[in-house]
KEMINU-908537 format. One record per atom (N, C-alpha, C): x, y, z; residue in three letters; residue number from 1; chain; atom name. Coordinates in nm, 2 decimals. Layout:
KEMINU-908537
X:Y:Z:residuo:num:cadena:atomo
X:Y:Z:ala:NUM:A:CA;
...
END
This chain:
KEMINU-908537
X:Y:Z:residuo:num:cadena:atomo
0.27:-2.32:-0.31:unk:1:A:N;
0.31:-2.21:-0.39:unk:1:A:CA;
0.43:-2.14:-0.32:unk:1:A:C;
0.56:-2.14:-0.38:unk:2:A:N;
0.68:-2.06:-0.33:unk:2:A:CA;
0.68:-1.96:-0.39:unk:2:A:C;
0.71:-1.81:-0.36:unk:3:A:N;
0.72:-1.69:-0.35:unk:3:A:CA;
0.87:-1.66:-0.29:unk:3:A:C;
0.95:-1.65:-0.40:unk:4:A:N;
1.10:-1.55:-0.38:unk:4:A:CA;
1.09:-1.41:-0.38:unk:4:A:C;
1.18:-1.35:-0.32:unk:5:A:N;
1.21:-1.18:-0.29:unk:5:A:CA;
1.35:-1.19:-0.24:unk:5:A:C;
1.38:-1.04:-0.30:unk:6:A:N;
1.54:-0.99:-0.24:unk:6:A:CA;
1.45:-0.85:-0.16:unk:6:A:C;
1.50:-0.87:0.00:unk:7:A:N;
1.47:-0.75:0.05:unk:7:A:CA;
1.62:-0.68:0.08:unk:7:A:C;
1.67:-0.59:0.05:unk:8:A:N;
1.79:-0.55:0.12:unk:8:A:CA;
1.90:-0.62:0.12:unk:8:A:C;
1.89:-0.67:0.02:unk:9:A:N;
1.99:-0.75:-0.02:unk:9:A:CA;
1.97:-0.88:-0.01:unk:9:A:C;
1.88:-0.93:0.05:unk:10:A:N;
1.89:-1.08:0.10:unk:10:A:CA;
1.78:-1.13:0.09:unk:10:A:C;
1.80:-1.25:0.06:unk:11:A:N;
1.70:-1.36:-0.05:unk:11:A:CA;
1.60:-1.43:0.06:unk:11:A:C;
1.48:-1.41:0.05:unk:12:A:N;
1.39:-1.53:0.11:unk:12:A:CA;
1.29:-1.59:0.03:unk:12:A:C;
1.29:-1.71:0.08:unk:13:A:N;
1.11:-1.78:0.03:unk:13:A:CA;
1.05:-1.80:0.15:unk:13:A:C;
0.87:-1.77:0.05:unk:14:A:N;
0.78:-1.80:0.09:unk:14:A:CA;
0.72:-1.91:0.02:unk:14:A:C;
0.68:-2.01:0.11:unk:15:A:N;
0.58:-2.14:0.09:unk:15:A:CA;
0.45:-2.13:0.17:unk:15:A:C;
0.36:-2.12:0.09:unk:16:A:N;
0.22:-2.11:0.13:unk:16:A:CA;
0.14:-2.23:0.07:unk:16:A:C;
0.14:-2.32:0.21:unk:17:A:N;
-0.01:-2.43:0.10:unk:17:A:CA;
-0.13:-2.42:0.18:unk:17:A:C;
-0.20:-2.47:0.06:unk:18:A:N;
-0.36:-2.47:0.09:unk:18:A:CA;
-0.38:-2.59:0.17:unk:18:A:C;
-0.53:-2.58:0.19:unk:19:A:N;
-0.63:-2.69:0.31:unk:19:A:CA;
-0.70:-2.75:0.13:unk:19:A:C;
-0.75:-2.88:0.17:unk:20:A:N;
-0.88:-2.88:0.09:unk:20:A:CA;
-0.95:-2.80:0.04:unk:20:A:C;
-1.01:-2.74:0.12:unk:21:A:N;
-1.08:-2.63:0.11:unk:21:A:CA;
-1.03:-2.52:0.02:unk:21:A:C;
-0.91:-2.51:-0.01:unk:22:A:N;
-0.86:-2.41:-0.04:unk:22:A:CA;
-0.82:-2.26:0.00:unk:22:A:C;
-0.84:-2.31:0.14:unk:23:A:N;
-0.77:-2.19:0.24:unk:23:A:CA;
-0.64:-2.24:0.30:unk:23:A:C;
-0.57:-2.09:0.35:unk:24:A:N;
-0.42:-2.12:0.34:unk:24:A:CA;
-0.42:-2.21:0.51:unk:24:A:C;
-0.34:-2.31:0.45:unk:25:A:N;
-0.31:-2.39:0.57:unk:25:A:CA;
-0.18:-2.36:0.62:unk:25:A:C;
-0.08:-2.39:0.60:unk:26:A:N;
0.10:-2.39:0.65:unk:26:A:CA;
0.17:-2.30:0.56:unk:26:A:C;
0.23:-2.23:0.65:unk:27:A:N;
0.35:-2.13:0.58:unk:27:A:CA;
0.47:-2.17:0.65:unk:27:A:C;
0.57:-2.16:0.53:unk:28:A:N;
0.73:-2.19:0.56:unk:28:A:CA;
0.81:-2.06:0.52:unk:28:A:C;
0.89:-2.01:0.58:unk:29:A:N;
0.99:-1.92:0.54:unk:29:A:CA;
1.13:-1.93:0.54:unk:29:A:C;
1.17:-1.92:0.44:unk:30:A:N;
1.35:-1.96:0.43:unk:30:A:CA;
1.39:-1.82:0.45:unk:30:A:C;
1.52:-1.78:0.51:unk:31:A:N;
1.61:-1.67:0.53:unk:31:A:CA;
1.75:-1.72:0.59:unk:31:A:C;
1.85:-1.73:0.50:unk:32:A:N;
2.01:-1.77:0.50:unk:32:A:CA;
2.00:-1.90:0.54:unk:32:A:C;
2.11:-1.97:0.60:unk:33:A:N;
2.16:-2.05:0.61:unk:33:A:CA;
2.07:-2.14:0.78:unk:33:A:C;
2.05:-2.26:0.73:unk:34:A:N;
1.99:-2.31:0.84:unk:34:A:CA;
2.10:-2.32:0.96:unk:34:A:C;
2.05:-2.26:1.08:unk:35:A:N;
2.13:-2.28:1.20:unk:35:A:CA;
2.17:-2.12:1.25:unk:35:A:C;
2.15:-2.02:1.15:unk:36:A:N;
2.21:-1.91:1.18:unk:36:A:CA;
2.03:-1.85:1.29:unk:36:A:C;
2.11:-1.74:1.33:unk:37:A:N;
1.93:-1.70:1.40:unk:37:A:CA;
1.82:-1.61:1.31:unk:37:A:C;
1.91:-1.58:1.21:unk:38:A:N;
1.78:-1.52:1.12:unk:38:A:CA;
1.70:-1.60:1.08:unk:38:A:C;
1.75:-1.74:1.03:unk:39:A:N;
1.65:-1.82:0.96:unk:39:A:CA;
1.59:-1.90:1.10:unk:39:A:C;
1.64:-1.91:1.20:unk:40:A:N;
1.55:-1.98:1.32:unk:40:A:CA;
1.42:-1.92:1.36:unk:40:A:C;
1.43:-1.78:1.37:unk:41:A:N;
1.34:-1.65:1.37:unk:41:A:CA;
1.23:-1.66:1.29:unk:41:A:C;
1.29:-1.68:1.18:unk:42:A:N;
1.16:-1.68:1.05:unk:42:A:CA;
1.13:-1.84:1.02:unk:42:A:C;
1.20:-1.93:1.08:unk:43:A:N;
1.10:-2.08:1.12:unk:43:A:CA;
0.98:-2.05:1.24:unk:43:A:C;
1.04:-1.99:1.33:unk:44:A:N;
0.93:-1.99:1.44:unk:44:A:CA;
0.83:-1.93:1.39:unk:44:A:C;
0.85:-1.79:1.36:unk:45:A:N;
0.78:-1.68:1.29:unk:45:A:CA;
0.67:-1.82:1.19:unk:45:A:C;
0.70:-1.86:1.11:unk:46:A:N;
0.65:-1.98:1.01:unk:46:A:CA;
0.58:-2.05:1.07:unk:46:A:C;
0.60:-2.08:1.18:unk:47:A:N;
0.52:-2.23:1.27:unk:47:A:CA;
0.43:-2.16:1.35:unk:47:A:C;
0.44:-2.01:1.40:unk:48:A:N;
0.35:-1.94:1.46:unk:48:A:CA;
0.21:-1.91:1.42:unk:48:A:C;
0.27:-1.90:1.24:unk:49:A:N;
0.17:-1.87:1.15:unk:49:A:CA;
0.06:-1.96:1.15:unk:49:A:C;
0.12:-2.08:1.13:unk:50:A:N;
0.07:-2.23:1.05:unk:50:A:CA;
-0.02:-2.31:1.20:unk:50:A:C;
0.06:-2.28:1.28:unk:51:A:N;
-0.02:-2.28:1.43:unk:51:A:CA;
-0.16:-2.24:1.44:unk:51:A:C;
-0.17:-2.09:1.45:unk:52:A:N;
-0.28:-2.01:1.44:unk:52:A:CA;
-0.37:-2.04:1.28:unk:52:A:C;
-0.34:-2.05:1.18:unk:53:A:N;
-0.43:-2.11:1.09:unk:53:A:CA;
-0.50:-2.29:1.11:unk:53:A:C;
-0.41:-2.35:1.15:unk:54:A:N;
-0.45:-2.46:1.13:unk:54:A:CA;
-0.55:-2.49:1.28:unk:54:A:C;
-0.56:-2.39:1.37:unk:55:A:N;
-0.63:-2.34:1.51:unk:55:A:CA;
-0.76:-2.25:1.51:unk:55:A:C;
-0.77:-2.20:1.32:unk:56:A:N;
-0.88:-2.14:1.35:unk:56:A:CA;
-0.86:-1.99:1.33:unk:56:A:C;
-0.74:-1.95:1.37:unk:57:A:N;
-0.76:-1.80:1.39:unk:57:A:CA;
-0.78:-1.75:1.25:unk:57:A:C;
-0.85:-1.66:1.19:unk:58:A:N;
-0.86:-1.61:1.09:unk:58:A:CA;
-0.77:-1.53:1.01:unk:58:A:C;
-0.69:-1.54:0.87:unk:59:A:N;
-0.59:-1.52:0.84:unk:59:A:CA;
-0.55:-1.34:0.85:unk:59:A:C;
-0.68:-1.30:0.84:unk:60:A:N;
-0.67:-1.17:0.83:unk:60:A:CA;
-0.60:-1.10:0.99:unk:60:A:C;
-0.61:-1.19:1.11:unk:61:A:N;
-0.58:-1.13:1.28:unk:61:A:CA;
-0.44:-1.16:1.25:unk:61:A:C;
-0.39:-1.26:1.14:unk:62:A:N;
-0.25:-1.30:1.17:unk:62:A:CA;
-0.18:-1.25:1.09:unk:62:A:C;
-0.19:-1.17:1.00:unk:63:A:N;
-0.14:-1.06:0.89:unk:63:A:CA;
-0.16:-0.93:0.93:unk:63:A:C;
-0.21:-0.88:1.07:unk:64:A:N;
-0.27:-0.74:1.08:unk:64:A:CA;
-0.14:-0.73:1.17:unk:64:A:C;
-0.11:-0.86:1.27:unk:65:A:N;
-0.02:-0.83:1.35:unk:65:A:CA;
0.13:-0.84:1.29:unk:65:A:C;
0.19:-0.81:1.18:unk:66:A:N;
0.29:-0.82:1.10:unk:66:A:CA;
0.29:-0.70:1.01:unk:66:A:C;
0.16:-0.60:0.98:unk:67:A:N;
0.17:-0.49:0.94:unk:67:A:CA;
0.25:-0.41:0.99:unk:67:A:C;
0.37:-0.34:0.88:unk:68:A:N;
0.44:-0.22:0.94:unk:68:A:CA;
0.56:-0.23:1.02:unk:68:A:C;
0.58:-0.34:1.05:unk:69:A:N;
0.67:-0.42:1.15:unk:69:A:CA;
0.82:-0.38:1.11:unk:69:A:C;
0.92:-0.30:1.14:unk:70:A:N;
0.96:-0.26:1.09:unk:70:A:CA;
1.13:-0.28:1.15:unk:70:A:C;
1.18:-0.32:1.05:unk:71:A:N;
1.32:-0.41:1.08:unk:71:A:CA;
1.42:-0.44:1.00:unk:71:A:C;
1.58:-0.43:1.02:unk:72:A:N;
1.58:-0.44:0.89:unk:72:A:CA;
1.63:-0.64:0.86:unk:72:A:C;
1.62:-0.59:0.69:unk:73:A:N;
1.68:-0.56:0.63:unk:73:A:CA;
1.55:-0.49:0.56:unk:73:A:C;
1.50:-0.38:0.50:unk:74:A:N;
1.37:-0.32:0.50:unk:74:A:CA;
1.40:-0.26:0.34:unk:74:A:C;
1.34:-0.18:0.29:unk:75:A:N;
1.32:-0.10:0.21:unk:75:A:CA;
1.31:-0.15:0.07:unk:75:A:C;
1.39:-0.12:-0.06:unk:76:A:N;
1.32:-0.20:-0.18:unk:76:A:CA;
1.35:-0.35:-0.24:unk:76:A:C;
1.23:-0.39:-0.30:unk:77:A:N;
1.20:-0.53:-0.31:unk:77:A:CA;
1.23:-0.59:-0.46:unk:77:A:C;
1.18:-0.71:-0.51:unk:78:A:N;
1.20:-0.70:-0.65:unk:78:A:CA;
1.04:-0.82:-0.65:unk:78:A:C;
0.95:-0.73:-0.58:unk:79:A:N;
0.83:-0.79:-0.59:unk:79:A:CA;
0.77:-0.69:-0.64:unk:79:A:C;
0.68:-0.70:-0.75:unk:80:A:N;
0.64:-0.62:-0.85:unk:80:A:CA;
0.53:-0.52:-0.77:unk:80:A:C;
0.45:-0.62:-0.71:unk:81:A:N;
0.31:-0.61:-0.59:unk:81:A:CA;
0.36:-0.48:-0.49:unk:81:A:C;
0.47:-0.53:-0.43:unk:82:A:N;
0.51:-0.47:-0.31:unk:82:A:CA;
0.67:-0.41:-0.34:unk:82:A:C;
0.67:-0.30:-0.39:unk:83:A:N;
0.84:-0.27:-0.45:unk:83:A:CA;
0.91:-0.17:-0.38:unk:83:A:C;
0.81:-0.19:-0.18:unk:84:A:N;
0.89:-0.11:-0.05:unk:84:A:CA;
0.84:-0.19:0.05:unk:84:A:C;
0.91:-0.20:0.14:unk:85:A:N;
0.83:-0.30:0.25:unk:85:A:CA;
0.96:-0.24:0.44:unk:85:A:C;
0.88:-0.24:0.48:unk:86:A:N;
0.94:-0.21:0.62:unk:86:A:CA;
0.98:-0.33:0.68:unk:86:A:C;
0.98:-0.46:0.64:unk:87:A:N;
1.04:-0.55:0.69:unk:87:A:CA;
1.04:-0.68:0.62:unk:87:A:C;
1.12:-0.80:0.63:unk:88:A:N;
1.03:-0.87:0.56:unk:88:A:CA;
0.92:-0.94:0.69:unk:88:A:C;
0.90:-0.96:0.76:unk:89:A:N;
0.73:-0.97:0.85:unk:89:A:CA;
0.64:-0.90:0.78:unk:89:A:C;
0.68:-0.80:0.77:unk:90:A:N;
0.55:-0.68:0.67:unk:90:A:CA;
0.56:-0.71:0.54:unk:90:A:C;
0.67:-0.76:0.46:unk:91:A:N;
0.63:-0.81:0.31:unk:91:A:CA;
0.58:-0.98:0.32:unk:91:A:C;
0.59:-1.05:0.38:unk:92:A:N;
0.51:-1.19:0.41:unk:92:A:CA;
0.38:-1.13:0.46:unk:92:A:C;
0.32:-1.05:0.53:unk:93:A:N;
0.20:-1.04:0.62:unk:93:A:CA;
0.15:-0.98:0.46:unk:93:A:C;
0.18:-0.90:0.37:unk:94:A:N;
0.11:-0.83:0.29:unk:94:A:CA;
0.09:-0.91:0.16:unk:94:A:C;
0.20:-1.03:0.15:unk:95:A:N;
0.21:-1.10:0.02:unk:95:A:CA;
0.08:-1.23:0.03:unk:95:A:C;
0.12:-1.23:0.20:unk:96:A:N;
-0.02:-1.34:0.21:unk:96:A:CA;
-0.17:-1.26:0.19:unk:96:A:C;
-0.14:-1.16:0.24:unk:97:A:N;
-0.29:-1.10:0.21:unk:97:A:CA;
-0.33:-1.11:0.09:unk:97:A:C;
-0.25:-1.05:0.01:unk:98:A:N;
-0.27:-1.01:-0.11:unk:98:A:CA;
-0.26:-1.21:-0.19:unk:98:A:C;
-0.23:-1.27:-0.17:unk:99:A:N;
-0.22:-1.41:-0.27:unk:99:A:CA;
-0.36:-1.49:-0.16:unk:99:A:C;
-0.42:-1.48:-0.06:unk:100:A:N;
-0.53:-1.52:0.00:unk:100:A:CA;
-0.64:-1.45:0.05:unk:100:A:C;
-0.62:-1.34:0.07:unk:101:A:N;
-0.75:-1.23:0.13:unk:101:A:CA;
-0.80:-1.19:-0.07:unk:101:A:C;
-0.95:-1.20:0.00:unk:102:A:N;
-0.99:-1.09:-0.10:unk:102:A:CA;
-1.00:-0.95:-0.10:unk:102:A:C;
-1.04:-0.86:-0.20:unk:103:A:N;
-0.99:-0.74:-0.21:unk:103:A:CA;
-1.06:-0.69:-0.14:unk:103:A:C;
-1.20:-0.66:-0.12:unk:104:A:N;
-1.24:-0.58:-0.03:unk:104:A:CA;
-1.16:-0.57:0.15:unk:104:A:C;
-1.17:-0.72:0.17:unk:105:A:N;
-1.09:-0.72:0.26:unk:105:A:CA;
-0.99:-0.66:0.32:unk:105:A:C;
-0.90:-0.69:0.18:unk:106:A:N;
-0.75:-0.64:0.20:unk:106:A:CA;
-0.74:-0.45:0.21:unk:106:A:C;
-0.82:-0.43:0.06:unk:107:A:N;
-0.87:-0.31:0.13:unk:107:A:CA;
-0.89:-0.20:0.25:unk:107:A:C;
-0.97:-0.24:0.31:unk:108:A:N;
-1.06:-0.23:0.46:unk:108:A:CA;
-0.89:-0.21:0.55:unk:108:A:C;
-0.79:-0.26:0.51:unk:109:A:N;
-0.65:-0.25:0.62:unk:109:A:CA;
-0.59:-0.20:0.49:unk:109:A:C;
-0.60:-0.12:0.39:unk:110:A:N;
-0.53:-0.06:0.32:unk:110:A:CA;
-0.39:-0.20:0.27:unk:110:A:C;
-0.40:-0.26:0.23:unk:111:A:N;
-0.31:-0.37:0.16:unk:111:A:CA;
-0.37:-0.39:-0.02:unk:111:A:C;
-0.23:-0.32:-0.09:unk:112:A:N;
-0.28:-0.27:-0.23:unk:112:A:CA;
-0.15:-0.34:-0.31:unk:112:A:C;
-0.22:-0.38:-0.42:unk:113:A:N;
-0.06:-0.44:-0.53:unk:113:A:CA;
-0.05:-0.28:-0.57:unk:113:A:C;
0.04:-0.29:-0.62:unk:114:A:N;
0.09:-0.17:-0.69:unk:114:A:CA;
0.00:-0.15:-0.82:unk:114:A:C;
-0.05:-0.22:-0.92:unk:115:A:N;
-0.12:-0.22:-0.98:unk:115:A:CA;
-0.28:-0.14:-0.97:unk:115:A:C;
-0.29:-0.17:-0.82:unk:116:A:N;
-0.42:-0.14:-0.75:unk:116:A:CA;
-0.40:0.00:-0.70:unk:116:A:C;
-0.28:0.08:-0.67:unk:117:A:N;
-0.26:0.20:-0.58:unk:117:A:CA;
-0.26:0.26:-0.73:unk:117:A:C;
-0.20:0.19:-0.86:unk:118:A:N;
-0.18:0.32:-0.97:unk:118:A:CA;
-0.32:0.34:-1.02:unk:118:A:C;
-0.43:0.21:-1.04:unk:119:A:N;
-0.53:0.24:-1.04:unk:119:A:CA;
-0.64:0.38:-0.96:unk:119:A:C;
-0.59:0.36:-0.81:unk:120:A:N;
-0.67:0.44:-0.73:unk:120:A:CA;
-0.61:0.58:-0.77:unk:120:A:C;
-0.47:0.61:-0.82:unk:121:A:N;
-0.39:0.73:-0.82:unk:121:A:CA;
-0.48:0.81:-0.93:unk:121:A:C;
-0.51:0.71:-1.03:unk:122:A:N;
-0.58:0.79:-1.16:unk:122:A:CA;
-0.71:0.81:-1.10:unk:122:A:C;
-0.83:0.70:-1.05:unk:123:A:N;
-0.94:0.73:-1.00:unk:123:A:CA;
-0.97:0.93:-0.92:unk:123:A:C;
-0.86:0.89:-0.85:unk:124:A:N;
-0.83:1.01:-0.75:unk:124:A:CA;
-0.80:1.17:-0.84:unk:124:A:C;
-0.71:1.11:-0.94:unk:125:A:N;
-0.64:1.26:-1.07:unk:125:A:CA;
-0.77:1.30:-1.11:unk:125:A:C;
-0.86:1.21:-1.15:unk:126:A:N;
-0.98:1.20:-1.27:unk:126:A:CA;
-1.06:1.33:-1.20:unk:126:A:C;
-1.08:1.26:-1.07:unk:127:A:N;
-1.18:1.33:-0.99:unk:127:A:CA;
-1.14:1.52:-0.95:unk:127:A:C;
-1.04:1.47:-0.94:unk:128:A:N;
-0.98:1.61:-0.88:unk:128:A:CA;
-0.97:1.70:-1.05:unk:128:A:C;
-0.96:1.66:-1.15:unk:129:A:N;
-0.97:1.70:-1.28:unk:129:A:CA;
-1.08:1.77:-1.31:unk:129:A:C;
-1.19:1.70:-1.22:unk:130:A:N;
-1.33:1.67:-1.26:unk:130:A:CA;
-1.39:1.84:-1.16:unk:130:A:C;
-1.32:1.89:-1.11:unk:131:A:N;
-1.37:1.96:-1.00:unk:131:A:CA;
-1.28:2.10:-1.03:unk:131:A:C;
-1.23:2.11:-1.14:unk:132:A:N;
-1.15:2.26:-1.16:unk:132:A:CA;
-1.24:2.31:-1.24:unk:132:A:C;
-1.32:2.26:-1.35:unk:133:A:N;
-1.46:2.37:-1.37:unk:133:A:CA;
-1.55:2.44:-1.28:unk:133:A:C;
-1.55:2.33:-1.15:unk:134:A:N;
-1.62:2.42:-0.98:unk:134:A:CA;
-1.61:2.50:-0.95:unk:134:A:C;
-1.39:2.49:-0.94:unk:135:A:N;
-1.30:2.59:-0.88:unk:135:A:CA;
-1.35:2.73:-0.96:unk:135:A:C;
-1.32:2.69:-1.11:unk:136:A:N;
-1.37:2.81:-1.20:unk:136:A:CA;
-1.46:2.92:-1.19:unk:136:A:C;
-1.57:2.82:-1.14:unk:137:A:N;
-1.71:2.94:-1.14:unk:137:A:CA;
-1.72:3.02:-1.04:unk:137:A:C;
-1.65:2.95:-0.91:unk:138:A:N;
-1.62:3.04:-0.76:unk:138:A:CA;
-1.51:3.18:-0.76:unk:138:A:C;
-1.41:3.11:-0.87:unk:139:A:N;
-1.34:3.22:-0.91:unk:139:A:CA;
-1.40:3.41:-0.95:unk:139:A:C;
-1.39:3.50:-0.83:unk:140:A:N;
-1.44:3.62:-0.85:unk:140:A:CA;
-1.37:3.68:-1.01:unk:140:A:C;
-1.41:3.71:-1.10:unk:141:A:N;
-1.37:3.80:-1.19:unk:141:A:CA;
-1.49:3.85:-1.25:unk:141:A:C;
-1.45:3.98:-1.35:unk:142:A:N;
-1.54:4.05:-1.44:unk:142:A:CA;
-1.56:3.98:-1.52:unk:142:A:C;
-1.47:3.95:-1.61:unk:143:A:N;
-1.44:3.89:-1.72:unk:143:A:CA;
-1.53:3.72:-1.71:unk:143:A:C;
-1.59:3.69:-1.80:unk:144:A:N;
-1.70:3.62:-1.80:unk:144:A:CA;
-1.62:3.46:-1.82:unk:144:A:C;
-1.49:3.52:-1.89:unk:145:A:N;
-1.40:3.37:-1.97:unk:145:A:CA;
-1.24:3.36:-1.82:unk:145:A:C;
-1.27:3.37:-1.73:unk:146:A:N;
-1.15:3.40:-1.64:unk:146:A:CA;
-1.04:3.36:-1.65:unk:146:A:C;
-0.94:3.42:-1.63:unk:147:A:N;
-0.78:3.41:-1.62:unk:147:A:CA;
-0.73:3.27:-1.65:unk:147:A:C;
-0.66:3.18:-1.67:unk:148:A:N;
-0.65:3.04:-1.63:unk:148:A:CA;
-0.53:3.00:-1.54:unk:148:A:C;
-0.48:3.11:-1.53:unk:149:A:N;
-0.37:3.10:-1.40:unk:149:A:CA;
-0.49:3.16:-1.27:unk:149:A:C;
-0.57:3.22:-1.29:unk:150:A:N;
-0.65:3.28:-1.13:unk:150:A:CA;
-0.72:3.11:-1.14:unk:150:A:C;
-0.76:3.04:-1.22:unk:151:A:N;
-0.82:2.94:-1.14:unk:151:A:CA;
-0.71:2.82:-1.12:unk:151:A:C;
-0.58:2.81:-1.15:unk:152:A:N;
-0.50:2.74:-1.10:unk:152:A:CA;
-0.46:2.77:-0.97:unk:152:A:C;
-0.46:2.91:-0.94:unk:153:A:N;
-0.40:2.97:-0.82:unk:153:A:CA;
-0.46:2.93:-0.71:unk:153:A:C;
-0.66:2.92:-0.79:unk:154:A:N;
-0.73:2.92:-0.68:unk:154:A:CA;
-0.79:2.75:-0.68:unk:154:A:C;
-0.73:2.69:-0.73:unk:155:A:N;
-0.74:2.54:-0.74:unk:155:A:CA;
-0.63:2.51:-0.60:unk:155:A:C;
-0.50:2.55:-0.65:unk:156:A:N;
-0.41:2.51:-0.56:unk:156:A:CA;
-0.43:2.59:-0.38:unk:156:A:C;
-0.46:2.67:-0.40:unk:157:A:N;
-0.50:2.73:-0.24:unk:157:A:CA;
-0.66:2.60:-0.16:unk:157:A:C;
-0.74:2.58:-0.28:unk:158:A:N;
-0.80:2.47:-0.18:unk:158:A:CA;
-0.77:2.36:-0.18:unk:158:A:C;
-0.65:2.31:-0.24:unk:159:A:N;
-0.60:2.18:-0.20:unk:159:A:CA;
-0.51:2.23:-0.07:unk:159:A:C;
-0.44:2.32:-0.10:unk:160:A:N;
-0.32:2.33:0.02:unk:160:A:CA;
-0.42:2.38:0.21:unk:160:A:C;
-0.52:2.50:0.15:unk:161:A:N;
-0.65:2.48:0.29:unk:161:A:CA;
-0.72:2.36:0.35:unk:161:A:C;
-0.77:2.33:0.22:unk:162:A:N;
-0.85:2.17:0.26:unk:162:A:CA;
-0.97:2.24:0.28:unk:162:A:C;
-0.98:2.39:0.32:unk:163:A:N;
-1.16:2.44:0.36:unk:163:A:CA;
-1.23:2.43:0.26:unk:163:A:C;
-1.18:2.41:0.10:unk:164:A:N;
-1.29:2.44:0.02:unk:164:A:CA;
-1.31:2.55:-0.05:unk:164:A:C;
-1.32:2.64:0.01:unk:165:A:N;
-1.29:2.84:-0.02:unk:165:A:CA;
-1.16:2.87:-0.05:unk:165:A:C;
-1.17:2.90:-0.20:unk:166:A:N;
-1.06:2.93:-0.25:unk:166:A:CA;
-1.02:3.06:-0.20:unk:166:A:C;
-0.90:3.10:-0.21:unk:167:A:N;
-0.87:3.21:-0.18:unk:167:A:CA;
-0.83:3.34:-0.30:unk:167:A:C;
-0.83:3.44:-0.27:unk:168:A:N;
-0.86:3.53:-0.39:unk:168:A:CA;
-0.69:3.55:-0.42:unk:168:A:C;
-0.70:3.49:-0.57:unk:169:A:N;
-0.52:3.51:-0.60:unk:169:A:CA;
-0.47:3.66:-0.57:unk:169:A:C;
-0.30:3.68:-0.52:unk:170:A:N;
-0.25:3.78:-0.48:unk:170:A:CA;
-0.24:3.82:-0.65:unk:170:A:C;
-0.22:3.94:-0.63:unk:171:A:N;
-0.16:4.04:-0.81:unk:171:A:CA;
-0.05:4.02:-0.80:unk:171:A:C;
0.03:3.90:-0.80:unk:172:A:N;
0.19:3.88:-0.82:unk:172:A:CA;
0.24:3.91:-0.95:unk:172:A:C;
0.33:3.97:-0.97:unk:173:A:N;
0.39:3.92:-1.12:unk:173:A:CA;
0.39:3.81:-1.15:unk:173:A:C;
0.37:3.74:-1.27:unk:174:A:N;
0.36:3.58:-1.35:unk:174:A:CA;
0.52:3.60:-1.36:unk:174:A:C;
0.61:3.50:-1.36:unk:175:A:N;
0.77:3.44:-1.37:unk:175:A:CA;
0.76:3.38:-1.52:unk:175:A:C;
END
């Protein structure tokens, strides 16, 4: 299975094959022109990989050490999964995770397609949506039906505290 990406301008493949089994056995990485030292780097880099898998080491110790790795040519990608990456070592360590680790897994080290982070974004909105009726009732007023700016005020004061205890809105003028 080959995997192309532009990181920063510049083109690489990934080659990932399987064992029998269906676990990842050998990785190959292409980057420029053979003989230059970027692409000698990312052969060794390749044989280092394919070494330690075909040795046993568990794929997840040899993608933990590639997280974050940060070098350039870095920043945006035209990998749908991963559309920022701090190197390409950290977009190979995260593309393998993600095309061989399972999710919990990948999880557990925070490694998310993008698909999966927009998912968790909404999980997260839902919940926090779910908790401004809370804010509401804590909200001091007379008035039985309260303000709906005093409970925004007092929504956003315990996100920005973090304690929990809202704080009692100031009598500002509304803009």
């Amino acid at each position: 299975m080959t995997t192309s990406v532009t990181i920063g301008g510049e083109r690489f493949y990934l080659t990932a094959n399987a064992r029998a089994d269906g676990s990842l056995g050998e990785v190959f990485i292409s980057w420029g022109k053979q003989g230059q030292t970027s692409a000698g780097l990312m052969d060794i880099y390749a044989v280092a990989l394919s070494v330690g898998l075909q040795h046993g080491v568990p794929l997840l110790n040899l993608v933990h050490q590639g997280l974050d790795l940060y070098f350039v040519p870095n920043g945006h990608t035209d990998d749908p999964d991963l559309p920022r990456v701090r190197s390409v070592v950290d977009w190979v360590a995260r593309r393998l995770a993600i095309d061989w680790l399972p999710y919990h897994v990948r999880a557990a080290e925070g490694i998310f397609t993008m698909d999966e982070r927009v998912s968790a974004a909404g999980d997260w909105l839902a919940a926090e949506a779910a908790k401004i009726p809370a804010v509401q009732a804590q909200v001091p007023s007379a008035d039985p039906a309260a303000d709906p700016d005093e409970v925004m005020d007092a929504f956003r004061a315990d996100l920005a505290s973090g304690i929990g205890t809202p704080v009692k809105p100031r009598n500002t003028p509304r803009r």
